[in-house]
N, C-alpha and C positions, 0 to 999 in steps of 0.2 A: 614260810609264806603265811603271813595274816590271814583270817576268815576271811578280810572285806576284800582282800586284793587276790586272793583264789577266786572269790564271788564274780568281782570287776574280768579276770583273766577267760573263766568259763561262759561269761554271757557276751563277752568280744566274740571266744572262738562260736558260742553260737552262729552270733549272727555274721561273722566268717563263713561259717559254714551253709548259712543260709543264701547266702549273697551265691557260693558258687554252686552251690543247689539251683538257681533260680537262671544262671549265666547259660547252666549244664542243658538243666529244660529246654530252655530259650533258642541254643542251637541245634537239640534233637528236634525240636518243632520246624526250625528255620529245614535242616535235612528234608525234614519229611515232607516240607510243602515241598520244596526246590524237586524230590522225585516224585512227587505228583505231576507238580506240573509236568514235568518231562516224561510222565507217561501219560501225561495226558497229550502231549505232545505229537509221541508217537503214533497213540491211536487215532489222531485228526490226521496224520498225514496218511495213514493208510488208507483213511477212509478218502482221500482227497481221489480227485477225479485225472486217469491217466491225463498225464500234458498229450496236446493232439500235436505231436510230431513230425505226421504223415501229409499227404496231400493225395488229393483222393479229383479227380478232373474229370472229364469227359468230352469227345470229339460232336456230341448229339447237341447238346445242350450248356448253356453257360450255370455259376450259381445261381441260384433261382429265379433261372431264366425259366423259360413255356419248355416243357418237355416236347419233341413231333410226334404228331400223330401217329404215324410208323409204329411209334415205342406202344404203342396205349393200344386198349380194345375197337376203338376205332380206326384203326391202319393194320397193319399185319403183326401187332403185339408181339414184337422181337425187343429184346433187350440191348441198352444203348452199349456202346462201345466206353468202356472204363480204362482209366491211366492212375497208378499210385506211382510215387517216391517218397522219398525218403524216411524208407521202413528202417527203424531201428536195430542195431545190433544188439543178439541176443534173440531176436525173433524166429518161435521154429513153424509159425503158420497163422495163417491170417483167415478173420471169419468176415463175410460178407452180408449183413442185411438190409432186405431195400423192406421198408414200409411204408403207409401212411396213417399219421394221427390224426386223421379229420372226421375217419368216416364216422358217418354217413354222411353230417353235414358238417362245415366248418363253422357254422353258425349255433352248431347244437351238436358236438364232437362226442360220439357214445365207446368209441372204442377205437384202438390200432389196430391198422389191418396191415397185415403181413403180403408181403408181394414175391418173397426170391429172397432165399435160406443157404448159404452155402459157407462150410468149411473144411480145414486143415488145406487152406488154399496154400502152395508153396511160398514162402516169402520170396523167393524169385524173381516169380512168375510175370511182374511189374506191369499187371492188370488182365482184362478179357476182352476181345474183340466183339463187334459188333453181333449180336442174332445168333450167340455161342449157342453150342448143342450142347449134350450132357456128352458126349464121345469128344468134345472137343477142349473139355476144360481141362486146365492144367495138371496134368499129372498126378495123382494123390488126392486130390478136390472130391469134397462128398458134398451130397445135397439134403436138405430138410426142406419139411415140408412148407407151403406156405399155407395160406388160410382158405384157398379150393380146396385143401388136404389134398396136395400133389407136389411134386418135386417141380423143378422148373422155376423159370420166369414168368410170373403171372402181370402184363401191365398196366397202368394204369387206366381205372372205367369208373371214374366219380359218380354218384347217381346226382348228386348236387352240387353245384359252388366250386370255387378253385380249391384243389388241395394241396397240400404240400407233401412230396415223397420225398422220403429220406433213404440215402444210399450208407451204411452206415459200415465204413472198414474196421477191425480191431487187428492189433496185433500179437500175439499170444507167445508167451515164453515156455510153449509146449505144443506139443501133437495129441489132440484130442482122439480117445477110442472111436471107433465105429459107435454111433448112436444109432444107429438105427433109424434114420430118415425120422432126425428130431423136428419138434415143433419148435418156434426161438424161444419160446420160455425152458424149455428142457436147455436147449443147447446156449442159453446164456447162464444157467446154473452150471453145467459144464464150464463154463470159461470161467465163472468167479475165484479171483485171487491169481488168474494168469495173462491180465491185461497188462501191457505195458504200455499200451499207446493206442491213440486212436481218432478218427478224422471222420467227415461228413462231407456230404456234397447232398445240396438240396434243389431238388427240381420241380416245377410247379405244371399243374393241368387241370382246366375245365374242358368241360362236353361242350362241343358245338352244336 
């Protein structure tokens, strides 16, 4: 083989070789985006918000309808009568909390106030009767505190403006330890990563 046509032969396979240098990259790149995104993927859906599955009702009150008096610190401060369905399968206990994010004022809203703390409620149980006792909740049922720092139903007693209380169901793919009569910020670090579902019913009340 001639010098010029060895010359010609080696700068073809160069850029032969270049060309599939450049093809090779191009799909190791293309991989690499393709499994980002797909973990990026993954970690949006984890982060995504349980689908509310459940339904959460009540015999006292419609959704955000006027809570009665009865329920609040202005009546005999008993707790409404609650109805769920269709809790999930896979569900080994359900946490219950009722707060309000209004207080103090709905106008000038400084903090959530916690009202009535309760879990490892039986998935079951398919809710609580009216003015429940602590002797009377479903079987297995533990209480945390609310923000009197007491166990129980604490009801609604706005000092100002209408607010909104939320009754707030979880479903849980586990039986939570003894906490210890948690506060809900303890006992929803507890739940984190064992929600699978979860629903609302929201009830509204001003002072007369």
């Amino acid at each position: 083989m001639s010098k010029r046509l060895h010359f010609i032969f080696r700068t073809q396979l160069a850029a032969l070789s270049g060309i599939f240098l450049v093809c090779l990259l191009t799909q190791v790149a293309a991989a690499d985006e393709t499994a980002s995104l797909m973990s990026q993927k993954v970690r949006n859906e984890k982060k995504e918000k349980p689908i509310m599955l459940m339904t959460i009702t009540s015999s006292s009150f419609s959704p955000h309808g006027a809570i009665p008096a009865r329920h609040t610190c202005d009546g005999h401060d008993t707790s409404p009568e609650l109805f769920w369905t269709e809790v999930p399968e896979g569900t080994q206990s359900l946490v219950l909390i009722m707060d309000d994010p209004d207080a103090p004022d709905p106008a000038a809203p400084k903090r959530t106030w916690v009202h009535w703390v309760l879990y490892n409620i039986p998935p079951g149980a398919g809710g609580l009767s009216e003015a429940i006792a602590t002797a009377d909740l479903p079987p297995g049922t533990l209480e945390g505190l609310n923000d009197w720092q007491r166990t129980g139903y604490g009801g609604p007693c706005p000092p100002i403006g209408k607010h909104r209380y939320f009754h707030k169901l979880y479903a849980l793919d586990t039986v939570l330890p003894d906490l210890k009569q948690p506060t809900k910020a303890k006992l929803e670090k507890a739940m984190e990563g064992h929600v699978i579902a979860y629903s609302e019913l929201i009830g509204l009340y001003q002072k007369h």
